[in-house]
ZAMARGU-4260 file (C-alpha; in steps of 0.2 Angstrom, whole numbers, plus 5000, padded with zeros to 4 digits):
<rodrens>
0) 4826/5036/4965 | 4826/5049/4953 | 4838/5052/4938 | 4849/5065/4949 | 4850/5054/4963
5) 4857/5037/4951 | 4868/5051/4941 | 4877/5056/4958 | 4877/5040/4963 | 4887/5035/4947
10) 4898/5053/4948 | 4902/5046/4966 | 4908/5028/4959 | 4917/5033/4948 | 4926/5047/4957
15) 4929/5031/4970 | 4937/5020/4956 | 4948/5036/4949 | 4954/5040/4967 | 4957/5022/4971
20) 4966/5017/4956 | 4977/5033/4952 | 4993/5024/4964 | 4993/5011/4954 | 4990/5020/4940
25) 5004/5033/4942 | 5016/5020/4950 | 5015/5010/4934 | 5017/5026/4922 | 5031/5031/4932
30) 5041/5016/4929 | 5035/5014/4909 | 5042/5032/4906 | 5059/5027/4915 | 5060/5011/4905
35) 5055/5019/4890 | 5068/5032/4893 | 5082/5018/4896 | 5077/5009/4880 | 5078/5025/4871
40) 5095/5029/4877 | 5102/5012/4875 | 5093/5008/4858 | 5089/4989/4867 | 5072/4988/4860
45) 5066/4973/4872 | 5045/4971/4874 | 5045/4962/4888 | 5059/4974/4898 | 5044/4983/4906
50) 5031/4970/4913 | 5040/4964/4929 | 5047/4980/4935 | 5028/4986/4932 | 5021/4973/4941
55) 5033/4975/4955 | 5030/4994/4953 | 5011/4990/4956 | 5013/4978/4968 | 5023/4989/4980
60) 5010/5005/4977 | 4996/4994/4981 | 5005/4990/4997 | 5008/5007/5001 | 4992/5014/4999
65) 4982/5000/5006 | 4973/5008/5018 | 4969/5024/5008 | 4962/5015/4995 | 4953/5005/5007
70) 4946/5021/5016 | 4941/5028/5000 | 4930/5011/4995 | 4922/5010/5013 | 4918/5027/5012
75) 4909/5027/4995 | 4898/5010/5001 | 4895/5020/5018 | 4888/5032/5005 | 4878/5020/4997
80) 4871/5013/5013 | 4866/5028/5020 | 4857/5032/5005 | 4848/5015/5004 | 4845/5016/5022
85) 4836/5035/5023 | 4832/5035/5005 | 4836/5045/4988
</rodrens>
């Protein structure tokens, strides 16, 4: 193994983990922008207003997108495998 070979390797691993975690993610930002916007326009300036609709949020994209995420990771260790298997 070469430095191109453990350089694409870690490219592919952490596109995996972007791709994986972007539902989450987005979900989450989704829902702190909207609570944001609510506190804003009703001046109620509560800290702890946006962790359970953000863990529900979460929660409910991780479900959704369950098997995508899945198909993503088993695809990147197929990867891996292969490349162990036949070599760098």
């Amino acid at each position: 193994m070469n430095e191109v070979d453990a350089l694409d390797l870690v490219r592919e691993a952490l596109w995996t983990i972007i791709i994986s975690s972007s539902p989450a993610v987005g979900a989450a930002m989704i829902v702190g922008i909207t609570i944001a916007l609510f506190q804003a326009l009703t001046q109620v300036q509560e800290m702890t207003l946006t962790f359970i609709p953000k863990i529900l949020a979460i929660f409910l994209a991780l479900i959704a997108s369950g098997t995508f995420v899945g198909a993503q990771i088993a695809s990147f260790t197929e990867l891996v495998y292969d490349k162990i298997e036949h070599g760098f």
